[in-house]
matplotlib code that plots the C-alpha trace (Angstrom):
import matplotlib.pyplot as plt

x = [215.9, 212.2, 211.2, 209.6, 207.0, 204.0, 203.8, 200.8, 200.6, 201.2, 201.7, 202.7, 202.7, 205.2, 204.2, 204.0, 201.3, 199.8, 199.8, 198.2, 195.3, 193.9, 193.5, 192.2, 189.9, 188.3, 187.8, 185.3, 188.4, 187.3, 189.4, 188.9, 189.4, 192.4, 193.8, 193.0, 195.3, 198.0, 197.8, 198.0, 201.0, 203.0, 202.3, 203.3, 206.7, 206.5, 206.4, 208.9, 211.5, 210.8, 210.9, 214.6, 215.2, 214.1, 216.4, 219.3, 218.4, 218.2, 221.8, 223.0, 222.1, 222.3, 225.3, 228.9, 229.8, 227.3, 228.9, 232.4, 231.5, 228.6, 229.4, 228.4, 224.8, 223.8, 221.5, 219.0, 215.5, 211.9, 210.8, 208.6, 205.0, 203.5, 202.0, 204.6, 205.4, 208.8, 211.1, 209.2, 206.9, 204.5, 201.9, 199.4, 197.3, 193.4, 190.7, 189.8, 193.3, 193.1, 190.5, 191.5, 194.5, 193.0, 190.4, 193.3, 194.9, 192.3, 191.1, 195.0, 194.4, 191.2, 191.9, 194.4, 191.5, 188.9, 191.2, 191.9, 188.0, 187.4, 190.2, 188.5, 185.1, 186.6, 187.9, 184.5, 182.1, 184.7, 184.8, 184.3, 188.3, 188.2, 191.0, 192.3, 191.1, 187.3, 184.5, 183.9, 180.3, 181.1, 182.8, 180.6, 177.4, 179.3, 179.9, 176.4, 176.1, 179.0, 177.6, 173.7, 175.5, 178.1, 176.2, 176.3, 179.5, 178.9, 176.7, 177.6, 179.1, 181.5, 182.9, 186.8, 188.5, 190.9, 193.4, 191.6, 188.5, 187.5, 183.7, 181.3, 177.4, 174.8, 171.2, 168.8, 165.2, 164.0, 166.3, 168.6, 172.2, 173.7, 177.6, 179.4, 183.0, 185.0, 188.4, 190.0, 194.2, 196.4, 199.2, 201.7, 204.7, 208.3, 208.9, 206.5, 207.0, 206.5, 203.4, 202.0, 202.4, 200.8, 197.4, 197.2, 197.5, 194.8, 192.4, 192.6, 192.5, 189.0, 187.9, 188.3, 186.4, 183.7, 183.5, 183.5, 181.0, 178.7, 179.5, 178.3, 174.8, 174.7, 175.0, 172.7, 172.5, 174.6, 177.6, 180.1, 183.4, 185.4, 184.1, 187.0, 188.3, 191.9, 193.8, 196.9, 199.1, 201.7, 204.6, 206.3, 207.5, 206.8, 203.1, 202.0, 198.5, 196.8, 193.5, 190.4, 188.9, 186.3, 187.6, 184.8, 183.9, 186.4, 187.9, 191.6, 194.1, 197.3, 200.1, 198.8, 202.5, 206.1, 207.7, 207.0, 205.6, 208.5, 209.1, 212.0, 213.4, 216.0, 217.3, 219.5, 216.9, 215.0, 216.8, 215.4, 211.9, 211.7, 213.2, 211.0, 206.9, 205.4, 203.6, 202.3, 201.0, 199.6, 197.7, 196.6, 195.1, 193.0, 192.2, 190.9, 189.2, 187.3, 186.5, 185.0, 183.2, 181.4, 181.0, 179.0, 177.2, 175.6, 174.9, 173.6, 170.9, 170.6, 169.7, 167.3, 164.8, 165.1, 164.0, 161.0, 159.8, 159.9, 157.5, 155.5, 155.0, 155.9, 154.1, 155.9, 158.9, 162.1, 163.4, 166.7, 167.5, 170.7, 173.8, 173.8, 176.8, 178.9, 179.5, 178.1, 179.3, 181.3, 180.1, 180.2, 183.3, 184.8, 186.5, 187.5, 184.9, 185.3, 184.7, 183.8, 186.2, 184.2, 183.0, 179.4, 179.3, 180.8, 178.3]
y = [158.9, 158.2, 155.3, 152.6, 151.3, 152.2, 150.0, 149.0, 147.1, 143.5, 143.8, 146.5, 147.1, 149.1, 152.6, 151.5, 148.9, 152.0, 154.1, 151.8, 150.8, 154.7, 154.8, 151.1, 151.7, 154.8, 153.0, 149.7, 147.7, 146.5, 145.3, 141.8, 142.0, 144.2, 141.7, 138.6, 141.0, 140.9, 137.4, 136.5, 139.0, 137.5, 133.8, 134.1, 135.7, 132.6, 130.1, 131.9, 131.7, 127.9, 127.8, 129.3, 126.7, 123.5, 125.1, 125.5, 122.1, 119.9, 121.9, 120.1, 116.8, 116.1, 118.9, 118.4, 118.6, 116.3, 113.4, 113.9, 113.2, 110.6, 109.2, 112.7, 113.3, 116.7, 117.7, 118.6, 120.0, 120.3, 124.2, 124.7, 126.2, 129.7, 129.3, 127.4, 129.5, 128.1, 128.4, 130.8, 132.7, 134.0, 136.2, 139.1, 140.6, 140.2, 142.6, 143.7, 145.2, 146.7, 148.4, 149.5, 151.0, 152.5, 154.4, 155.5, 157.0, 159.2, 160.3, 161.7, 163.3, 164.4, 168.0, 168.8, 167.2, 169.8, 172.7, 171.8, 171.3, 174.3, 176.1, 174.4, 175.3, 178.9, 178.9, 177.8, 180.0, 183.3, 183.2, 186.4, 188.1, 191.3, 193.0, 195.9, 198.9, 197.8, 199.8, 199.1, 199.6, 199.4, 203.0, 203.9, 203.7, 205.7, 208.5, 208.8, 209.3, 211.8, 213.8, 213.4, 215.1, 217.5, 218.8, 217.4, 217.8, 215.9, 214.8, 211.1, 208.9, 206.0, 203.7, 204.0, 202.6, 199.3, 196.9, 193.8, 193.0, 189.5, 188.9, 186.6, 185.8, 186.0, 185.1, 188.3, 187.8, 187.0, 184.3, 186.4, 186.2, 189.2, 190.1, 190.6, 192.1, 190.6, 192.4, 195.4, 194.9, 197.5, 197.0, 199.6, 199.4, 199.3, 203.0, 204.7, 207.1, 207.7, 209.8, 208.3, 205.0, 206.6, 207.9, 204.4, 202.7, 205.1, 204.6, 201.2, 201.2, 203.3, 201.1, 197.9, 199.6, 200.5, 196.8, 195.4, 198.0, 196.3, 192.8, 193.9, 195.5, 191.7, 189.8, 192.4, 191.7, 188.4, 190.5, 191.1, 192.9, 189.9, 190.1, 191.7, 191.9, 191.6, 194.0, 193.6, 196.6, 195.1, 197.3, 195.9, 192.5, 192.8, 193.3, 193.0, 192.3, 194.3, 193.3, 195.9, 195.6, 197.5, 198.3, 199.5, 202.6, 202.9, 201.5, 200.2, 199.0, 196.4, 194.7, 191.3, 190.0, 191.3, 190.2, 191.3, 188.8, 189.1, 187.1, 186.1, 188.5, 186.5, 182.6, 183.9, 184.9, 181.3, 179.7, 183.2, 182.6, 179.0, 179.9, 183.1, 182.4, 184.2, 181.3, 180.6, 184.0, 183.7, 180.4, 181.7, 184.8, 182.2, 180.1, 183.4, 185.4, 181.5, 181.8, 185.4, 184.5, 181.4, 183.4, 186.1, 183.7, 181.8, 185.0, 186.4, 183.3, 184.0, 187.7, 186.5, 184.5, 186.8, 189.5, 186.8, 185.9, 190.0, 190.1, 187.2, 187.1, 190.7, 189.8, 186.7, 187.4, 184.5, 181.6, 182.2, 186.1, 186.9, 187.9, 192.2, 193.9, 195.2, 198.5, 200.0, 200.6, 203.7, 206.0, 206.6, 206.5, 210.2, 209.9, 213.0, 214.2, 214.8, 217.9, 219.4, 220.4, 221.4, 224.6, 223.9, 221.8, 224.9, 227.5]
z = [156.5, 156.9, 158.4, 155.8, 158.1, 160.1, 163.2, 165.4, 169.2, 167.4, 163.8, 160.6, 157.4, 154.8, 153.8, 150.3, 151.2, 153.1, 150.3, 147.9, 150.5, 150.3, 146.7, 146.5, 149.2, 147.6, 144.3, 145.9, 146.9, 150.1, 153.3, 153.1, 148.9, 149.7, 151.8, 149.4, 146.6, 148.8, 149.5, 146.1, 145.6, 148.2, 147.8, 144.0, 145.4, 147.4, 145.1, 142.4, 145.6, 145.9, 141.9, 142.3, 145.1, 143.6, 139.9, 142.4, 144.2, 141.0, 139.5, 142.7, 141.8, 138.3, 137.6, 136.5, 140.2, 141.6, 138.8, 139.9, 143.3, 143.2, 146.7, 148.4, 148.0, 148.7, 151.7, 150.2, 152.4, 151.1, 150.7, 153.7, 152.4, 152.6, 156.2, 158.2, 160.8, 161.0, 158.0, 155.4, 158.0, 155.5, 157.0, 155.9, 158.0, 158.5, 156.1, 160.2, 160.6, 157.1, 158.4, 161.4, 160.0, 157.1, 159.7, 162.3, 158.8, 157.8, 161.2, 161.0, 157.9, 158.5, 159.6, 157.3, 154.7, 156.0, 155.6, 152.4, 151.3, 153.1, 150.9, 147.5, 148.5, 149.3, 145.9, 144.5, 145.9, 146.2, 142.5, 141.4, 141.7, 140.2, 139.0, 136.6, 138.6, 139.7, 141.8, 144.9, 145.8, 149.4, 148.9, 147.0, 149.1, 151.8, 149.5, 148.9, 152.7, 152.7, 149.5, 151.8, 154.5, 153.5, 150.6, 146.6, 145.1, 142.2, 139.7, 139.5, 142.4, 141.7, 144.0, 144.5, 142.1, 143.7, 142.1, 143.0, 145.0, 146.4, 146.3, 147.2, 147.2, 149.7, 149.2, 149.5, 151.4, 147.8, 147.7, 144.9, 144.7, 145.6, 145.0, 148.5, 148.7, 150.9, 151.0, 149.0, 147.5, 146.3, 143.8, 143.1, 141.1, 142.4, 141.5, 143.1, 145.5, 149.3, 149.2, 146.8, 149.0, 151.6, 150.0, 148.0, 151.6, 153.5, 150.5, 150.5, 154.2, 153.9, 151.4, 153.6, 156.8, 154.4, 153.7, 156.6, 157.8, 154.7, 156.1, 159.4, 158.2, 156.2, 159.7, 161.7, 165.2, 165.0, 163.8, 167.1, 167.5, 166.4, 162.8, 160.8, 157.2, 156.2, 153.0, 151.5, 149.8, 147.7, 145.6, 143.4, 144.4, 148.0, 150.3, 153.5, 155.2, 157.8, 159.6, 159.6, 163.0, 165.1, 168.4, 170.8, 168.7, 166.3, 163.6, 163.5, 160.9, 162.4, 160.6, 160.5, 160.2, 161.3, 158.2, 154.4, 151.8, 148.9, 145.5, 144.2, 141.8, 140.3, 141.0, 143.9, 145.8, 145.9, 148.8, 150.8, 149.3, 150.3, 153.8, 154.6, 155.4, 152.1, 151.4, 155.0, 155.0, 151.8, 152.4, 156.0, 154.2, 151.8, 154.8, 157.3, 154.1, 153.5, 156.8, 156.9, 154.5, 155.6, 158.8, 157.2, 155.3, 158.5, 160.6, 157.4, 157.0, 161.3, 160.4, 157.7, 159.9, 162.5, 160.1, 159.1, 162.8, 163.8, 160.3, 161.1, 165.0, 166.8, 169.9, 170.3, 171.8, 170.3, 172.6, 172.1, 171.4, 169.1, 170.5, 170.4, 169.1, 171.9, 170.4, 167.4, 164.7, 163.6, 160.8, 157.3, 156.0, 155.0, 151.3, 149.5, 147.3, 143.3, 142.4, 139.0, 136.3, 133.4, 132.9, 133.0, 135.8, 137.9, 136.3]

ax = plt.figure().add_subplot(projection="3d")
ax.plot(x, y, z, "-o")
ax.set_aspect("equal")
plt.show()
């Protein structure tokens, strides 16, 4: 059982009267006003008690047993008042302890508040989720370097075609909005088969380094080796996520978690849903993808005025110089080309 009370050095207070000062203090109920309301609240419980007592006091002296036995008078002792110490004891604490408590509170709660805000804001500014077999243009600028160097293969170049894409903006040096992906999923149904599994999870993998490849040309020099992007494959009723990271001069793909995100296909399988960390690693991949992003964001607004003071001022060497990369990054990345099937294309 939970304990009902949150105690301090000298004093404390219930958790419901804790729970009701949050809400009153976000809404212009002050500390001192806060504790005047609760004043009022307990000294009308006060005098409905000595109400009772004086009912139950005068049923003593002027009831049916009080006339039978007229030579015994009942004892009868005044209710003490609201602030005697002795008998009733009532008390409430000061507005200044109100307000104490109600700061120690919220400086608890104040991480798990900024996660949460960061989470929303996420939400808010990663907007644009698109789904039902979108382009990404991350792919498809890197086929345009493959078709540059291995020769044209075709006449029009799309972007691989993913399940669902997470974007976000960035501000341009014209101070445009410009779409940003952030991470590239793959859904497959339940049937499908092993090699087909396979080629879905290296195009997606492909498609995630060429993103984070974008993210780094976004940051410039301020992007570093810990910059990384995170995918998910999912079949059926089950996924997994795996981190894109540059290692020195390559490119590598991990298992970001031992164990399999799953859903419950049926009522049986709840209790293992509710036991198993599908939703931690679903809320940690919200929380590191909001992350990224404001993390590109920043180093691309760093990249930006460095840009400007190289324009402006090339003699003048900066105070502070950015961060360089430790290794570069790798290439473009290879994806199959299309060739042509209809006949005039191949005369």
């Amino acid at each position: 059982m939970e304990f009902p009370a949150i105690l301090t050095a000298n004093c404390g207070v219930s958790k419901t009267v804790a729970d009701l000062l949050r809400p009153c203090m976000q809404n212009s109920v002050g500390p001192q006003r806060f504790q005047n309301i609760l004043r009022k609240i307990h000294t009308l419980r006060h005098d409905r008690l000595k109400l009772q007592y004086l009912i139950s006091a005068y049923s003593k002296e002027h009831g049916i047993a009080a006339q039978l036995n007229i030579s015994i008078q009942p004892n009868i002792q005044p209710f003490s008042s609201f602030d005697d110490q002795n008998p009733y004891a009532g008390y409430v604490p000061t507005g200044t302890y109100f307000r104490t408590l109600y700061t120690a509170n919220i400086q608890k709660l104040q991480p798990k508040m900024d996660k949460h805000k960061m989470l929303l804001d996420g939400k808010r500014e990663l907007e644009d989720v698109w789904r039902g077999e979108s382009t990404s243009a991350a792919s498809k600028f890197e086929r345009q370097v493959n078709e540059n160097e291995y020769g044209a293969m075709s006449q029009y170049i799309m972007g691989r075609r993913i399940d669902l894409l997470l974007k976000g903006h960035l501000s341009d040096d014209k101070d445009k909005q410009q779409i940003i992906e952030m991470a590239a999923m793959e859904i497959k149904s339940t049937g499908v088969c092993l090699e087909t599994e396979v080629i879905q999870l290296n195009k997606n993998v492909r498609v995630n380094k060429s993103i984070l490849g974008c993210l780094r040309s976004h940051c410039g020099e301020y992007a570093d080796d810990s910059l990384f992007t995170i995918g998910m494959d999912v079949i059926g009723l089950s996924g997994y996520h795996y981190v894109i990271k540059q290692f020195e001069d390559v490119v590598v793909a991990t298992k970001a978690h031992d164990e399999n995100m799953f859903l419950p296909a049926g009522i049986d399988e709840i209790m293992d849903f509710m036991n198993s960390n599908t939703l931690d690693q679903l809320l940690n991949y919200m929380d590191e993808i909001t992350s990224l992003y404001q993390k590109v964001k920043l180093s691309s607004k760093r990249f930006k005025r460095q840009r400007t003071s190289s324009r402006t001022s090339n003699s003048v060497a900066p105070r502070v110089s950015p961060p360089p990369s430790n290794h570069e990054f790798p290439g473009a990345t290879f994806f199959t080309p299309k060739r042509p099937t209809n006949k005039k294309s191949q005369e």
